[in-house]
N, C-alpha and C positions, 0 to 999 in steps of 0.2 A: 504494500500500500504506500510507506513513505519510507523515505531511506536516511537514518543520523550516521553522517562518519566518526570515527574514533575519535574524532576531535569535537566534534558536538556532544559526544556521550559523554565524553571526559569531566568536558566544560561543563555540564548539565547536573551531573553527580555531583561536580566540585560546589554550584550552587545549591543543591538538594542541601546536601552535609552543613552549608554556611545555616541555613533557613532555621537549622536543630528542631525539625516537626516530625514526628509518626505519622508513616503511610503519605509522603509526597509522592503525585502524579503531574508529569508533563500533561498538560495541557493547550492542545493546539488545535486550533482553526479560522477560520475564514469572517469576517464581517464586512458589512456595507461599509463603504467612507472609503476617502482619500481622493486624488484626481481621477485616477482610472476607473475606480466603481469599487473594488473588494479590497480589503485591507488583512495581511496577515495579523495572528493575535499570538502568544505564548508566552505561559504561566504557571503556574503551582496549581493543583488542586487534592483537595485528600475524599474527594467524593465522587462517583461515577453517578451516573443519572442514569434512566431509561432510554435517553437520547442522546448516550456517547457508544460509540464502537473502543471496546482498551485491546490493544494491541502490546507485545514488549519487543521491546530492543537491545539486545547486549545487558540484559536484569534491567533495561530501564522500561518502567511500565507509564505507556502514554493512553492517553484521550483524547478523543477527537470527536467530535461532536456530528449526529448523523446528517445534517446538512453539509457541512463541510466535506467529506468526503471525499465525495464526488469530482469536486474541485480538487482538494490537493493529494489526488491517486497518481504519484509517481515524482511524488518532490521530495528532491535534497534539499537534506538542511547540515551546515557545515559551520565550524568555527575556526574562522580566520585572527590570527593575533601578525599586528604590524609594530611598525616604532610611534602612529597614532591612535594604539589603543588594539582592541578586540572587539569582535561582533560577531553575530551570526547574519549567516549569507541563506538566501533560500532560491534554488533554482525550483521552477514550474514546469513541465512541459505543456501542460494545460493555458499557460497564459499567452495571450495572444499581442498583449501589448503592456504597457505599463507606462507609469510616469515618468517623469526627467531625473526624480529623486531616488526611483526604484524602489518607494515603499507602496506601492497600489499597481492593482493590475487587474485585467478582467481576460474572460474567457470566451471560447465562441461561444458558450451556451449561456454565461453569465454575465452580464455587464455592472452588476452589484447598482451602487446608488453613490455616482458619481459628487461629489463635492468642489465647491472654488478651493483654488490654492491659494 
């Protein structure tokens, strides 16, 4: 469904552990907003709903919420560190375009709910 490389996991475990909670879950998906229409989301969560799919990655256990999906079926999410810091990077193959800033993008099925910049 989604693919973290060893450096997102690493990165991602390294925050779990700072957080000091029982039972943290990544938490990722999709919302309206930004220029292009859908805005990536990712976060902490210790609760699954009836409306996540939980998938695990290398012991790390995510959620994703059943609308998103659909959308993000075949994205990398990576974590890049430079001499201006660290981030994670998320490639889509589902995205069809995106903004100038690379935080928003839409799909051919999805155009989300486009925002001014």
């Amino acid at each position: 469904m989604i693919t973290l490389t060893e450096a997102a996991v690493s990165q991602i475990k390294e925050m779990m552990k700072a957080e000091d909670q029982e039972g943290l879950m990544l938490r990722v998906g999709v919302k309206g907003g930004g220029c292009s229409g859908l805005s990536y989301g990712m976060g902490f969560d210790t609760e699954k709903t009836d409306e996540d799919t939980k998938i695990e990655i290398s012991g790390l256990p995510i959620l994703i919420d059943n609308e998103s999906v659909a959308i993000i079926k075949g994205v990398v999410i990576d974590y890049k560190q430079n001499m201006m810091g660290g981030g994670f990077t998320i490639d889509n193959p589902n995205a069809i375009a995106s903004c100038g800033c690379g935080s928003s993008f839409r799909t051919a099925t999805n155009a989300g709910t486009p925002e001014d910049c």
